[in-house]
C-alpha positions in Angstrom: 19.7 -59.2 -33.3 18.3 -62.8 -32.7 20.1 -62.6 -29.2 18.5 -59.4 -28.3 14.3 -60.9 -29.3 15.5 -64.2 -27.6 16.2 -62.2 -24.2 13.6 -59.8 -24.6 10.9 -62.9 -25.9 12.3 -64.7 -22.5 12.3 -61.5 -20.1 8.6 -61.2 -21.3 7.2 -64.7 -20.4 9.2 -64.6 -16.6 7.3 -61.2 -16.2 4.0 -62.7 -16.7 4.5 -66.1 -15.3 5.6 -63.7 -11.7 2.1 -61.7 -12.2 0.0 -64.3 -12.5 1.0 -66.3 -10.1 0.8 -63.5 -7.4 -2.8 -62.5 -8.4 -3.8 -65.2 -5.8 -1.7 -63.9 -3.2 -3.3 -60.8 -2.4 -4.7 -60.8 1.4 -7.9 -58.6 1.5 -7.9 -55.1 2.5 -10.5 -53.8 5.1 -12.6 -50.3 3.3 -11.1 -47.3 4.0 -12.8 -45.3 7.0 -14.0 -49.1 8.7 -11.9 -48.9 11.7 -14.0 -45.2 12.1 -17.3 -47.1 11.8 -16.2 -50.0 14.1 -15.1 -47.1 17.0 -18.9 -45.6 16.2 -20.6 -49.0 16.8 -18.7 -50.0 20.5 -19.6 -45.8 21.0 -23.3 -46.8 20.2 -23.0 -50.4 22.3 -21.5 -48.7 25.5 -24.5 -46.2 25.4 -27.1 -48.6 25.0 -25.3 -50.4 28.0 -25.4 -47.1 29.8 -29.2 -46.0 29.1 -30.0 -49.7 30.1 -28.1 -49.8 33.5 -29.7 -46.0 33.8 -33.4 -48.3 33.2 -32.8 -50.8 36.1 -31.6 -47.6 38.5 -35.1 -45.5 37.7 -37.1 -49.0 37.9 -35.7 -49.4 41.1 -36.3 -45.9 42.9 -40.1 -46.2 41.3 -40.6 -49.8 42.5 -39.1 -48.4 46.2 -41.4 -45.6 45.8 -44.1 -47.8 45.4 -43.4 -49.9 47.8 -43.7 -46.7 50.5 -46.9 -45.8 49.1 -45.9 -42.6 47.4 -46.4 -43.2 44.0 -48.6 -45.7 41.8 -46.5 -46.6 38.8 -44.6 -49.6 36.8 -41.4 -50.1 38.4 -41.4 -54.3 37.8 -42.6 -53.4 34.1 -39.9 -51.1 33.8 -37.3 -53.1 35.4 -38.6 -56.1 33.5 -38.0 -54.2 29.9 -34.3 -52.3 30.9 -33.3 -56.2 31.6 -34.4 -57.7 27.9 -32.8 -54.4 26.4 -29.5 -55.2 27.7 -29.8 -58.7 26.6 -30.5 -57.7 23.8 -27.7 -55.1 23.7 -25.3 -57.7 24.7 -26.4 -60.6 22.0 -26.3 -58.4 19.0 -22.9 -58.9 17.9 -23.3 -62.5 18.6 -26.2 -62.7 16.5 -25.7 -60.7 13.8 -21.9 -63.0 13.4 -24.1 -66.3 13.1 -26.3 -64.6 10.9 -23.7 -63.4 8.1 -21.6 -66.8 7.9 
């Protein structure tokens, strides 16, 4: 009977001594759904690329059409502000990384 505590006494003890030291082992696991939300921010970058390339193209046609005469408008202005927007666009990532660590 002594036999059967000793081996159940020393089963117990390896058991524990295996669980605790894996506790520290454990590599983090992303949230369920990230990779979704991750897909849904590069969506929302490549439109914001897309409506400010879109900016620069209407600047353009309004500055040329002020340049003919044939319509009084803010195509520099408008040119000007699609430019910072995709800077802007394009630094976010970058700054929002310095900005966490």
């Amino acid at each position: 009977m002594s036999a059967l505590l000793t081996a159940v006494n020393t089963a117990y003890h390896a058991g524990s001594v295996d669980v605790l030291a894996q506790i520290g082992d454990q590599n983090p696991q992303p949230i369920p759904g990230l990779d979704k939300f991750g897909l849904l921010m590069s969506w929302l970058k490549y439109g914001g690329i897309f409506v400010a390339v879109c900016g620069v193209i209407v600047g353009a046609i309004m500055l040329a059409m002020e340049r003919n005469g044939t319509r009084d408008g803010d195509g520099k202005n408008r040119i000007i502000a699609a430019m910072i927007a995709a800077v802007v666009i394009g630094l976010a990532p970058s700054v929002i990384n310095q900005l966490s660590s």
